[in-house]
N, C-alpha and C positions, 0 to 999 in steps of 0.2 A: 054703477056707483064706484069712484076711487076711494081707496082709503089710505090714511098716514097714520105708521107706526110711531106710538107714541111712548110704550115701555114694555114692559116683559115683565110679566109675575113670576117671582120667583122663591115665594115660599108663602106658604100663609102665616096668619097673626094670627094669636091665640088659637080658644075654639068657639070663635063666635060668628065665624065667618067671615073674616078680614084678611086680605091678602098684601103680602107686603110688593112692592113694585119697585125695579131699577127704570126711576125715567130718562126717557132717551128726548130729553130736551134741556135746554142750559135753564132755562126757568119754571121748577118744579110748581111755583104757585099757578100755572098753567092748568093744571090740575082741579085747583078753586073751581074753574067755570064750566068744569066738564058735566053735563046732567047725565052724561050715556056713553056708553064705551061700546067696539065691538071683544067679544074675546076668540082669538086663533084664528086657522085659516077655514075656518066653517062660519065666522063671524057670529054669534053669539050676542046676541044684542042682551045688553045689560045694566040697569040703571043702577048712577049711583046714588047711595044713601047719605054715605059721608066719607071723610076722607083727611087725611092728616099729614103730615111730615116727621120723619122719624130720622135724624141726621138726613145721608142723601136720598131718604129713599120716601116714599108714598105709602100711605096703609089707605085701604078703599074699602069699604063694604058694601056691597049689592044688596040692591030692595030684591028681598025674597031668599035671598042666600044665610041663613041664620045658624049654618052650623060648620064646621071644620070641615066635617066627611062630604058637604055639599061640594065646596070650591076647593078640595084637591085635586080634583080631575085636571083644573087650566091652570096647575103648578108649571113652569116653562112655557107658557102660551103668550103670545104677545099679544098686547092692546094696540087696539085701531081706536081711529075717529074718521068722521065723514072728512074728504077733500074740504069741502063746504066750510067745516068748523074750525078749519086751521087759523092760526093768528096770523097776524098782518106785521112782516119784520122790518125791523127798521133797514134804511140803506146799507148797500154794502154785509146784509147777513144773507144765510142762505140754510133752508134745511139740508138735513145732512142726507136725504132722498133725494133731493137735487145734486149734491155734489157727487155721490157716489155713482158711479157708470160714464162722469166726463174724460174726454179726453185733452190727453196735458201736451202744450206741444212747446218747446222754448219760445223765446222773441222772434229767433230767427226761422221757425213754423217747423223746426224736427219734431217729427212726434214722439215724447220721452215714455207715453204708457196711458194706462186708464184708472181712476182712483177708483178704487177693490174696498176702502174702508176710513171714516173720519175717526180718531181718537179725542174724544174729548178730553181737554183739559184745563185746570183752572187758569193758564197763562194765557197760551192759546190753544186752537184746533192743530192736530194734526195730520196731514193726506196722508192715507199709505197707497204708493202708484205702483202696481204693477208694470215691468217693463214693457217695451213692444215684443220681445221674444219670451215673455213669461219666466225668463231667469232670473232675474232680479227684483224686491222691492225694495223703493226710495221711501224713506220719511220724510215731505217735505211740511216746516212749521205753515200754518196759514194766516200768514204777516204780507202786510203790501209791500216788505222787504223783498221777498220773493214773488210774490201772486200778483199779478199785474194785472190781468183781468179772468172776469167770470163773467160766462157767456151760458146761463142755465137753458138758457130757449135752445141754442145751440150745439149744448151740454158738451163744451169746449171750454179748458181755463187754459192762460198761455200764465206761463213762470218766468223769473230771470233766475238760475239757479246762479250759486257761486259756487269757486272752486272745488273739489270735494263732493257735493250734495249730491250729484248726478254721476255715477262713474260705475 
């Protein structure tokens, strides 16, 4: 079975057994539809109760988790979901599971590196590509200014960098 990381607990709420969550998706209400999560790399299967929004972050409480000292143990643990229950994005988006491990090659097919990390941000995405010799990482924004195309089947994106961006 695959699974897609979906946030990382990273502290609990109260002591009622609620954990608070950095989700690692641009639309938190994603959240809404989830019945079941895994937790860590043991996968932990764990249903949810309820669940809320707290500024950027998720509060979840698990059926049968009722107390602080239960769910401190999967403090820094990351949440899965089945491949299966992933959303369906629109054109032109890509999870950030996809993007990260492609490699980036200009117009002209130099290979500039392989993206190591996406940054989320409220403008846009941005790639962080480690070089081909591992000396260097580029910041490139992920605008069709630059990004030309994404090839996930491939897991190849070619860029047009401008002056600067690449050096």
């Amino acid at each position: 079975m695959d699974y897609i990381q979906v946030g990382k607990i990273i502290n609990t709420q109260g002591i009622k057994g609620e954990v608070k969550i950095h989700p690692l998706t641009d639309d938190i209400s994603r959240f809404d539809e989830l019945e079941k999560v895994y937790i860590g790399e043991e996968k932990v299967l764990v249903y949810i109760e309820k669940n809320w929004s707290k500024k950027e972050f998720v509060i979840l409480k698990f059926v049968g988790y009722d107390d602080i000292n239960e769910v401190l143990k999967f403090k820094n643990e990351y949440l899965y979901i089945e491949e299966k229950d992933k959303i369906k994005l629109e054109e032109d988006s890509y999870f950030i599971f996809d993007i990260v491990g492609c490699n980036v090659l200009d117009i002209n097919g130099n290979k500039i590196g392989i993206v190591t990390q996406v940054i989320t941000n409220t403008g846009n995405d941005i790639y962080i590509i480690k070089s081909e010799d591992n000396s260097k990482n580029y910041l490139v924004p992920a605008v069709k200014q630059f990004i030309k195309k994404v090839d996930i089947e491939n897991k190849e994106i070619i860029i047009e960098p401008i002056e600067g961006l690449i050096e």
